[in-house]
C-alpha positions as a printed Julia matrix, in Angstrom:
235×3 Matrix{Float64}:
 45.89  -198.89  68.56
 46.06  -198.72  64.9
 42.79  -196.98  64.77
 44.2   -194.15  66.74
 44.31  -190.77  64.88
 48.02  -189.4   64.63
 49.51  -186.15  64.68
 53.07  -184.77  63.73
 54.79  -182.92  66.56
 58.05  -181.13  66.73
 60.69  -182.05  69.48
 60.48  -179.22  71.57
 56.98  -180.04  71.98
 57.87  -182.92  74.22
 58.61  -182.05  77.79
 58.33  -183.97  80.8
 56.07  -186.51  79.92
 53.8   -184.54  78.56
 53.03  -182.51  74.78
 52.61  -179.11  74.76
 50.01  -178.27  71.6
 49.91  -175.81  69.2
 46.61  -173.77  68.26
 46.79  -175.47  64.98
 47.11  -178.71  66.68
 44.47  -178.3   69.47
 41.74  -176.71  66.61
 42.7   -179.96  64.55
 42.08  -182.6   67.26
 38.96  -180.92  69.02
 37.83  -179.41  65.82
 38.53  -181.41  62.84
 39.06  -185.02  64.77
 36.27  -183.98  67.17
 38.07  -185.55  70.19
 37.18  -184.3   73.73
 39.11  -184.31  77.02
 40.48  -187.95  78.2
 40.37  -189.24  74.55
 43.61  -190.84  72.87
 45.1   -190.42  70.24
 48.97  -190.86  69.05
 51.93  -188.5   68.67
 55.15  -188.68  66.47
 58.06  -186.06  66.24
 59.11  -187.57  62.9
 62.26  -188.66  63.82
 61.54  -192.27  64.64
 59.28  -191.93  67.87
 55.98  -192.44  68.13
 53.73  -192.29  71.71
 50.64  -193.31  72.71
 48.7   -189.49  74.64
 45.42  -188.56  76.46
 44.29  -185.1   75.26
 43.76  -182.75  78.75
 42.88  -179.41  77.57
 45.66  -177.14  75.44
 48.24  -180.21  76.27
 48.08  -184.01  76.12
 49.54  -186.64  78.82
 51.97  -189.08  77.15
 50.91  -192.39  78.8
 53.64  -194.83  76.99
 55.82  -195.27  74.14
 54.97  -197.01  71.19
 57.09  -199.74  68.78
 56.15  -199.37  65.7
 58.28  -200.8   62.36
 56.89  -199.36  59.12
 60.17  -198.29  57.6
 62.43  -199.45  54.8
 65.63  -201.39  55.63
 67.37  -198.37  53.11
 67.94  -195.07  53.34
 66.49  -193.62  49.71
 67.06  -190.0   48.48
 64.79  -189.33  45.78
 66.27  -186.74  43.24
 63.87  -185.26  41.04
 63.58  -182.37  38.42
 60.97  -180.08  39.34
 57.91  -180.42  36.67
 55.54  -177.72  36.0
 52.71  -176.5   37.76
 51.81  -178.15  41.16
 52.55  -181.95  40.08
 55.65  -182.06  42.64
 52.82  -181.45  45.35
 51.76  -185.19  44.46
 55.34  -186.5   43.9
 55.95  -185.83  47.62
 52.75  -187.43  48.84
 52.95  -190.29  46.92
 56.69  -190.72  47.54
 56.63  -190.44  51.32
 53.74  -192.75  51.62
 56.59  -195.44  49.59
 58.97  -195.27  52.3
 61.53  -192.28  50.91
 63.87  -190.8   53.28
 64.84  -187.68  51.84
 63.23  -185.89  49.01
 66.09  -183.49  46.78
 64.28  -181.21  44.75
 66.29  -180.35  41.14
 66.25  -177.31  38.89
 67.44  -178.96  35.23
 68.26  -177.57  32.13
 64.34  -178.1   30.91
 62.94  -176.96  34.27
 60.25  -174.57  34.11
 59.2   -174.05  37.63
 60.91  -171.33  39.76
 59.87  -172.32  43.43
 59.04  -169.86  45.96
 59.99  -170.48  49.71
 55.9   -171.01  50.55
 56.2   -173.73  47.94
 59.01  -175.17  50.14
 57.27  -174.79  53.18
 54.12  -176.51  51.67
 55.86  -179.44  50.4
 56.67  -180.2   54.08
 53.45  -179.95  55.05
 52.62  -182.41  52.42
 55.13  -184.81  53.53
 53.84  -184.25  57.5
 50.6   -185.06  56.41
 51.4   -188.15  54.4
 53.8   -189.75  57.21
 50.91  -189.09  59.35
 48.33  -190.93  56.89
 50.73  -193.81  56.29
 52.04  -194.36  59.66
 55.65  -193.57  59.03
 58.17  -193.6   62.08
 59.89  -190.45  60.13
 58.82  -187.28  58.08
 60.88  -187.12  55.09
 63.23  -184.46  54.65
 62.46  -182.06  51.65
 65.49  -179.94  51.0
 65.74  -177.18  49.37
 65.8   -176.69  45.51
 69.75  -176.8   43.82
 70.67  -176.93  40.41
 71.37  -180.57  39.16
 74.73  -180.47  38.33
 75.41  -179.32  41.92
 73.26  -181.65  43.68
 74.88  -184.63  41.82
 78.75  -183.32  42.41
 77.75  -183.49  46.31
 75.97  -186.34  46.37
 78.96  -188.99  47.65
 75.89  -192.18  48.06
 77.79  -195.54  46.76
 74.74  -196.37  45.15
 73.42  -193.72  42.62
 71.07  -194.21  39.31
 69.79  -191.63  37.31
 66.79  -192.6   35.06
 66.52  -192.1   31.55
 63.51  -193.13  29.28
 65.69  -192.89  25.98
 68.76  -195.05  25.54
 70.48  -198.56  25.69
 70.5   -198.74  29.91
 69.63  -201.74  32.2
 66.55  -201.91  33.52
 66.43  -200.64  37.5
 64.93  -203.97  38.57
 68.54  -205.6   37.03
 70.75  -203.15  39.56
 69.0   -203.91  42.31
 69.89  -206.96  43.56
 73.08  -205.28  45.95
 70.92  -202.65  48.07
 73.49  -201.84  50.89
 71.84  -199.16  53.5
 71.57  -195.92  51.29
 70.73  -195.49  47.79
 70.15  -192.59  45.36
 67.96  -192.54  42.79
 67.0   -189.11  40.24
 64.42  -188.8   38.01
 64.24  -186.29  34.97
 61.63  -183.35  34.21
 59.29  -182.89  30.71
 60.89  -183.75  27.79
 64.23  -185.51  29.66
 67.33  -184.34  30.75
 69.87  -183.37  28.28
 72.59  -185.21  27.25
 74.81  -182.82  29.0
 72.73  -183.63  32.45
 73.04  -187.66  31.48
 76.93  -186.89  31.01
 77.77  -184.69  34.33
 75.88  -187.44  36.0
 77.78  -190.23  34.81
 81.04  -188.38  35.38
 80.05  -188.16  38.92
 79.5   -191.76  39.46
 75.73  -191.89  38.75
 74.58  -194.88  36.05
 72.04  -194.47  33.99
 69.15  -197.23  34.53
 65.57  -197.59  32.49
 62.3   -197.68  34.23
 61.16  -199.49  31.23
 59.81  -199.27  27.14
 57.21  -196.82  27.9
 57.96  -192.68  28.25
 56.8   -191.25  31.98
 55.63  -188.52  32.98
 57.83  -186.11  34.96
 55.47  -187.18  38.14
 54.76  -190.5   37.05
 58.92  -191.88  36.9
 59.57  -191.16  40.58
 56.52  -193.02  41.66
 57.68  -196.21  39.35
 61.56  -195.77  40.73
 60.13  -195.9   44.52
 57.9   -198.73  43.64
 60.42  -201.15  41.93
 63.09  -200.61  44.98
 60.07  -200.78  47.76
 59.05  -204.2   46.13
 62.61  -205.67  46.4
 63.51  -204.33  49.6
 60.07  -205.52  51.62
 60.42  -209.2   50.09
């Protein structure tokens, strides 16, 4: 079963036992996958279901439902200032492959990049593909770009950390040790956030944790953050 090549499918796909296909889909599995008529593979609408299916032409027979528990016991909504040039690209594959729920894309004070809507539209892609490669019940959800100081005002999470490489803070490891069911954690861009950013986040209940001595890069930090709360929360 676990050898089984997996594809993402949307909801509306699934109809009476059986998965209607997309062209992108059916070049994918005959094409790319090179499967033929009869052969199995599995399907999962990203939302926590996952089914065993026997390709049959443009459509595939769903033949059972499959159990499958590769998620995190928490909920985690990675916040993180946009850095330059296509580094967010591997921020969401690495990040989904971790175990994040929901990825909250940040335009800070030092933020250079102005996304377009294809970037948006890529990104999920990237996470699609990722949950697909690391066998993830759910696709994580990439919102859309908002300015920091509004995505932190709305952000209501009881617990939320916002990392900053300079400064007197506890390390995240030290916070840890209360995980309830959701937790929020935002990472900075190139060269920081400002003090103003550190400030409006504290004000609106976020504390400010280290990820340790050593500066990150903008790509590298969110990577650590998921790492450190992964390891405690799978022990």
């Amino acid at each position: 079963m676990s050898q089984l090549q997996r594809i993402a499918i949307g909801p509306s796909q699934f109809q009476q036992g059986q998965i209607l296909l997309t062209k992108e889909q059916q070049h994918y599995l005959g094409r790319v996958l090179r499967l033929r008529e009869g052969d199995r593979f599995i399907a999962m609408d990203g939302r926590g279901k996952w089914w065993l299916a026997q390709l049959a032409d443009e459509q595939a027979q769903v033949l059972e439902p499959v159990s499958v528990e590769t998620e995190l016991p928490v909920l985690i909504t990675l916040m993180v200032a946009l850095p330059k040039g296509n580094g967010f690209d591997e921020v969401v594959r690495s990040c989904t492959e971790l175990g994040v729920a929901c990825i909250a894309p940040v335009l800070s004070d030092r933020t250079l990049l102005d996304p377009s809507p294809q970037k948006l539209e890529r990104w999920r892609r990237i996470a699609t593909e990722a949950a697909e490669q690391s066998e993830r019940s759910f696709v994580p959800k990439i919102l859309e770009p908002v300015t920091f100081n509004t995505a932190v005002t709305a952000n209501q999470t009881s617990h939320r950390y916002i990392c900053e490489a300079r400064g007197e803070y506890p390390h995240l490891n030290k916070v840890l040790s209360s995980i309830s069911e959701e937790i929020v954690i935002a990472t900075g861009p190139e060269g920081g956030w400002t003090t103003q950013e550190i400030e409006n986040a504290k004000s609106s209940g976020f504390q400010p944790v280290s990820l340790g001595r050593r500066i990150l890069r903008a790509v590298t930090a969110p990577i650590v953050a998921l790492s450190l709360i992964t390891a405690i929360c799978e022990v």
